[in-house]
N, C-alpha and C positions, 0 to 999 in steps of 0.2 A: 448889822443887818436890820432892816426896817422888820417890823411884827409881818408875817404872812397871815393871808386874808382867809378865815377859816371857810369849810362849808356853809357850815350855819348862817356866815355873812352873804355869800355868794345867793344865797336862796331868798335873801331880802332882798337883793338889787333891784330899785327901781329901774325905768326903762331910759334915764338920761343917763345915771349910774354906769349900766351896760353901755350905753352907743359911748360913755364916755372912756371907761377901759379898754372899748374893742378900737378905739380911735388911736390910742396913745400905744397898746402892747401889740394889736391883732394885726389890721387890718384896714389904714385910714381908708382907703378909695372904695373899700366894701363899704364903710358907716356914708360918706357922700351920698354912694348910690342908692342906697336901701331906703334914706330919708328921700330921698328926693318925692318919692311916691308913697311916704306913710310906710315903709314896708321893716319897718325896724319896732313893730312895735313888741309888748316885752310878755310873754306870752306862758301863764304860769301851770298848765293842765290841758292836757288831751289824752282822749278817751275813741275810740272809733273811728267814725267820720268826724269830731268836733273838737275843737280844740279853746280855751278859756285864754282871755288877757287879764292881765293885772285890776280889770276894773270890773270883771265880772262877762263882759262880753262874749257870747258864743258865736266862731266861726265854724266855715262850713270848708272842711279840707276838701279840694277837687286838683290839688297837685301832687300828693300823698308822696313826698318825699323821691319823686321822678321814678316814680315807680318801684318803690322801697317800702313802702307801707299798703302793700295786695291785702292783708289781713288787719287793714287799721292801724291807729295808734294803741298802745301797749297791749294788746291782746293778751288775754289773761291763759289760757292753756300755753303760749311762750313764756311768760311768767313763771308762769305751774312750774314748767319744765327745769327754768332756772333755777327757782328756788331747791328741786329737787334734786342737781349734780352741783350745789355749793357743796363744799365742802371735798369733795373730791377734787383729786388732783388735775389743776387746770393745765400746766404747762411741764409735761414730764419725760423729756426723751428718751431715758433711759427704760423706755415700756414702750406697749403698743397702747392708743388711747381706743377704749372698745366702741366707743360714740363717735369715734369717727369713720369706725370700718360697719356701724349700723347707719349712718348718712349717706355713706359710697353705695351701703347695698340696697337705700330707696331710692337714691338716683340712678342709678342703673333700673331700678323698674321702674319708674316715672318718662325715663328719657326715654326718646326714640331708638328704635334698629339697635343694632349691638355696641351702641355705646356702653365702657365698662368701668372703665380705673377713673378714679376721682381724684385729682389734686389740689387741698384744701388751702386756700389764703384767707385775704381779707377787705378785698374788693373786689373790683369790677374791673379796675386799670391791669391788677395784680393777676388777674387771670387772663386777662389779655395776653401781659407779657407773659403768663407760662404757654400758653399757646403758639406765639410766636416761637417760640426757644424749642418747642416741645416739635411744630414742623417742621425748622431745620434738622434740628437729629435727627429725627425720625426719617427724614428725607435725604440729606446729604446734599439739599439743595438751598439758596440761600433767599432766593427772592420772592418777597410776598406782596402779593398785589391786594391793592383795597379801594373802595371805592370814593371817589368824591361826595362832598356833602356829609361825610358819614362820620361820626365819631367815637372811639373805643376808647376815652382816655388821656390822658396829661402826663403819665409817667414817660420815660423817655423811649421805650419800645411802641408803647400805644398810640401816646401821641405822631410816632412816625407814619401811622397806618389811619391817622386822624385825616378829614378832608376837608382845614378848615385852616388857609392859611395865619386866619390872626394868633391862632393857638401854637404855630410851627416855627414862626419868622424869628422870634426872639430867640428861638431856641437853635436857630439852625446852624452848623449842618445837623441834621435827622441821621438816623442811623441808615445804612447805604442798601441799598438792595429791595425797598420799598419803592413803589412803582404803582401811581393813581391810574385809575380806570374808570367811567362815566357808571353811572349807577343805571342798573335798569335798563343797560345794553348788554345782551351777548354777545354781538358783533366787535366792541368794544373789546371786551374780555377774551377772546378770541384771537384776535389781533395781539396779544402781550402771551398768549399759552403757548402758540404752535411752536414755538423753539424747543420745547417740552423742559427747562429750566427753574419753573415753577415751584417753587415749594408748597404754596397755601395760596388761598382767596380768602380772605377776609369777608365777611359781608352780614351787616344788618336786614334780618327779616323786614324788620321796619324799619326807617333811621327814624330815630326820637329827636334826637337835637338838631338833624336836619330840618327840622320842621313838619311833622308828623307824616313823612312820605312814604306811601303803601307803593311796591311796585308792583307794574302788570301780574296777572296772572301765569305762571308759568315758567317766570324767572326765574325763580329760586330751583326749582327743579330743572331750567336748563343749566345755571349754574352748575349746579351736580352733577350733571351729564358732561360738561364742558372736563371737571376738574379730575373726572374717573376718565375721560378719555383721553387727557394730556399727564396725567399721574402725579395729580397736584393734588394737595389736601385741601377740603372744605371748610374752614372754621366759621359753626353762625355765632354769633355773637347774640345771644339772647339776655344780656346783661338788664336792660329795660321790659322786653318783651313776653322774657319768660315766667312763670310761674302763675299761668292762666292771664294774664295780662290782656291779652287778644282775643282771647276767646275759645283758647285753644291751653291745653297745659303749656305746650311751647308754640310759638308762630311758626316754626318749620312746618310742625305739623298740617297747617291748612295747606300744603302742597305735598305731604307723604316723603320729605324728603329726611337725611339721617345724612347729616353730618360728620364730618371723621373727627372732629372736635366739635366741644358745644364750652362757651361759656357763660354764667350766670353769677349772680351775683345779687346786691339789692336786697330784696325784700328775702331772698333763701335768707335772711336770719331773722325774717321774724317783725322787722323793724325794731329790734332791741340791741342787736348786736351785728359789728361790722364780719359778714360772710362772703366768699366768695370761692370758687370750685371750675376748675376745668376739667372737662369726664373728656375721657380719649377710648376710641374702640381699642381690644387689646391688642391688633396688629400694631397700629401705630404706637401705643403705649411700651410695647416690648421693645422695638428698635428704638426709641428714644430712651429707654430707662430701665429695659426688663433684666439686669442683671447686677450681683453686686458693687460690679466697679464700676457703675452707670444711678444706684441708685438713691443716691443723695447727690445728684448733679443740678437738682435745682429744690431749693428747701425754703421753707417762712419758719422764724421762731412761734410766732402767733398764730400761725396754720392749720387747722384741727383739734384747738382749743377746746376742752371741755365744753364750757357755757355754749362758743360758737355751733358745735356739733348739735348738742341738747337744742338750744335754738331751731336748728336746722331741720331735726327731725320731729320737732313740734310744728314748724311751718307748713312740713311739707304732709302730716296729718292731717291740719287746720284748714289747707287747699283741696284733699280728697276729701275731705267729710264733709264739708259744707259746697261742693260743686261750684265752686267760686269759676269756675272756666267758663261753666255752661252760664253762670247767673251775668259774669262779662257779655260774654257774647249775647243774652237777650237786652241788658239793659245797655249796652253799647248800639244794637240796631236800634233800638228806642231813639235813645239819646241824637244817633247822626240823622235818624228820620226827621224830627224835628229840627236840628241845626240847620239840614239843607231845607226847612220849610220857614226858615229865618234868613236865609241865602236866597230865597228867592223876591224877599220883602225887603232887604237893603242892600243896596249897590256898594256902601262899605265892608260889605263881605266878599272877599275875592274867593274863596274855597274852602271847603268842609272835607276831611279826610281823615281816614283812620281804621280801627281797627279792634272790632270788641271796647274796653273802659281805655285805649288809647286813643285819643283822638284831637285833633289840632283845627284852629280855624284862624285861617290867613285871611289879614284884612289888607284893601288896599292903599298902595302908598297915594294914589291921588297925582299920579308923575302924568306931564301932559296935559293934566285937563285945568281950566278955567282959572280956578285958583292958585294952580300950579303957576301960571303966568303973571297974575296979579300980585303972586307972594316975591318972583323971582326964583323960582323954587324951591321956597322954606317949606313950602306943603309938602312936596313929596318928600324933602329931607324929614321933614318931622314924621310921615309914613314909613319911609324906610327906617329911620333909627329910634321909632317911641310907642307907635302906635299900639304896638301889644304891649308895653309897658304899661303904655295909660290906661288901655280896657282892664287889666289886669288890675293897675291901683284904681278905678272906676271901686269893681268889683271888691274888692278890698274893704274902700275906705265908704264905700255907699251900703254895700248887702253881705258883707262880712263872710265874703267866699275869698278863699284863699287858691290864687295859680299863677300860672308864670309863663311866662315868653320862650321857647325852646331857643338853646346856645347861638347855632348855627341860622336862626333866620329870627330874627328881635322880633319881624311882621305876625307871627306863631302865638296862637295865646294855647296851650296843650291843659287840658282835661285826661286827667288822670286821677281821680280817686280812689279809695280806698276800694277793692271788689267788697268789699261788703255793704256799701252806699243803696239807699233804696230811692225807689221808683218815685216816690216824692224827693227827696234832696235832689234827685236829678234835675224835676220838674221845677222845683224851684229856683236851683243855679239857671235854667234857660229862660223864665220870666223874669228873672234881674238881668240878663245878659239884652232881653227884648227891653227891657226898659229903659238898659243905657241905649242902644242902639236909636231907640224910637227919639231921645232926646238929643242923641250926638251922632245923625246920621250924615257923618263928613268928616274928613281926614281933619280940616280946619276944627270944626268943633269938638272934637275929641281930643283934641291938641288944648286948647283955651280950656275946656273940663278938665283935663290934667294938669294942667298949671295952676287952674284957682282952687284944685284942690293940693297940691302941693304945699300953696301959699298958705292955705289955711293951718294944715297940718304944721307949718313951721309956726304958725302965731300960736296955736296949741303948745306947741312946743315949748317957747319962750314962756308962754303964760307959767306953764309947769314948772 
């Protein structure tokens, strides 16, 4: 057997080092992609909003981890916490773990309406699928409808309720009984209830990887109305949304709506450890599980982990005591005030949209017009499949802000940092953003800016 590579080693790897192990054991077509745009670079400290490179360099996180980092990078009261249930027993069945029935019982106050029983995993896909599993028992019905555009996930339950064929095709068949609906129609949704067969609706308060899309007002609460008057279950998926994110402790709440499932996930640990929790009111909780011979019918070894829980109920302290809801929701009105006053100064901004510290801005592909003709239509293909990549390694590789292009629409560059970010970082990420704009105000030139900084970052590269 070859010598195994200690810690001590792993923590000296330079940044060719890593793209060169993640290449050969991880992940080639990730290390491709990452370079292509500078976005591999090897990043040894973050604190807050900032996060340090190998060379001393201070970036400016405004993607916090897809909405996993609400409380920043390493946040020290999550730390505290940790430090203080080591040594306790992390993984122990043979007990009850008591950090995890003090989690259930702040989520149940933090969450809307009579949501109750908490079931602890360790993501986000993972509570999907207890969700899914948790409305057919509880129902006796099989079919879950979900919306397009929308995404809950890659595991094989989640991804079936995902609305995003590249994610589904390799994979398919999907599991049966899943059934798309248009997002942001009732009439829609409507049309798939009346049979009254329904088990669940699935559906993002926002979709995030859709591409930062807010729907009408109203939805979400006809939704609810729709799913109590066909006897279908609710489940909002707050996985991105929640934990003040919007502006709200959950996004349901900007419409007073309550759920019969909620799941979350993300940043409930803290950004230090992988959490994730589906709460179910106790009607449905009880016909899905409420009896011995029902209640180890859906279990995680890793599920309510010591550290996880400690985590969790240090997060979800860190969010009430410092009003991170309310401090989203002013610097998020801030923040799209100004975007759409940047939307109204460059025609490569197709739309400003969002919601509290969520918020996405779609640029356009350039299909049709002038260049589009002259290119053959390399312009709009480079709008359609680059153009948030490139604003995003713009920002990157020129102002050392750090964000990303949402899954489901590449056009999406999403702003999401840390709620703790202030009023200047904000300020500052939107003057570097005016300053690419001002210099690459065109699908074409933002295209040629992404390549010659591509180019360059490879000649760094080599030189290194």
């Amino acid at each position: 057997m070859d010598r195994l590579v200690t810690l001590d080693q792993a923590l000296e790897l330079n940044r060719k080092q890593v793209r060169d192990k993640y290449k050969k054991y991880v992940n080639p077509g990730l290390v491709t992609m990452m370079g292509l745009l500078d976005f591999d670079k090897r990043f040894v400290k973050a604190s807050g909003c900032e996060v340090w490179d190998q060379d001393g360099n201070i970036y400016l996180d405004f993607l916090g981890g897809y909405g996993a980092l609400n409380m920043g990078h390493n946040p020290e009261p999550v730390i505290d916490a940790l430090n203080r249930v080591m040594g306790s027993p992390n993984i122990l069945q043979a007990s009850l773990n008591p950090f995890a029935s003090v989690l259930a019982e702040n989520l149940e106050k933090i969450t809307p309406g009579d949501l109750k029983y908490s079931f602890f995993c360790n993501s986000g896909t993972e509570a999907v699928e207890a969700a899914l599993k948790m409305a057919r028992a509880s129902t006796g019905k099989s079919t879950i409808l979900y919306c397009d555009n929308s995404f809950h996930g890659k595991s094989f339950g989640s991804l079936s309720v995902t609305g995003r064929e590249k994610y589904r095709k390799p994979f398919q068949p999907t599991l049966p009984g899943c059934i798309k609906v248009e997002y942001d129609s009732l009439s829609s949704l409507e049309q798939h209830m009346s049979a009254g067969d329904v088990a669940a609706v699935i559906v993002e308060p926002v979709q995030g990887e859709g591409g930062i899309i807010v729907p009408k007002q109203g939805y979400l609460e006809g939704v609810r109305a729709l799913c109590s008057r066909y006897g279908a279950l609710l489940i909002a998926d707050e996985i991105q949304t929640g934990l003040g994110r919007t502006g709200k402790i959950f996004a349901c709440e900007h419409e007073r709506v309550v759920p019969d499932i909620m799941c979350i996930a993300k940043s409930l640990g803290g950004g230090m450890v992988p959490v994730g929790a589906c709460i179910a009111t106790e009607e449905v909780y009880s016909k899905a599980y409420g009896n011995m011979e029902k209640c180890l019918l859906h279990t995680s070894t890793f599920g309510g982990n010591s550290l996880a829980m400690a985590a969790g109920i240090a997060a979800i302290e860190f969010l009430i005591k410092n009003n991170l809801s309310e401090k989203a929701a002013e610097l998020g009105s801030y923040a799209l005030e100004r975007l759409l006053e940047l939307k109204s100064r460059y025609s490569i901004i197709k739309d400003v949209r969002g919601k509290g510290l969520m918020i996405g801005i779609e640029f356009a592909s350039g299909e049709g017009g002038v260049l589009d003709v002259l290119s053959g239509g390399t312009a709009s293909k480079l709008g359609r499949e680059y153009i948030g990549a490139m604003v995003a390694g713009e920002l990157l590789n020129r102002h050392r802000i750090i964000t990303a292009y949402t899954l489901n629409n590449p056009n999406v560059i999403r702003f999401e940092p840390p709620l703790i970010i202030t009023r200047e970082q904000v300020d500052y990420m939107i003057h570097s953003l005016e300053s690419i704009l001002e210099k690459n105000n065109s699908v074409y030139k933002m295209a040629i800016s992404g390549i010659k900084s591509s180019v360059a970052s490879k000649l760094r590269g080599i030189k290194a």
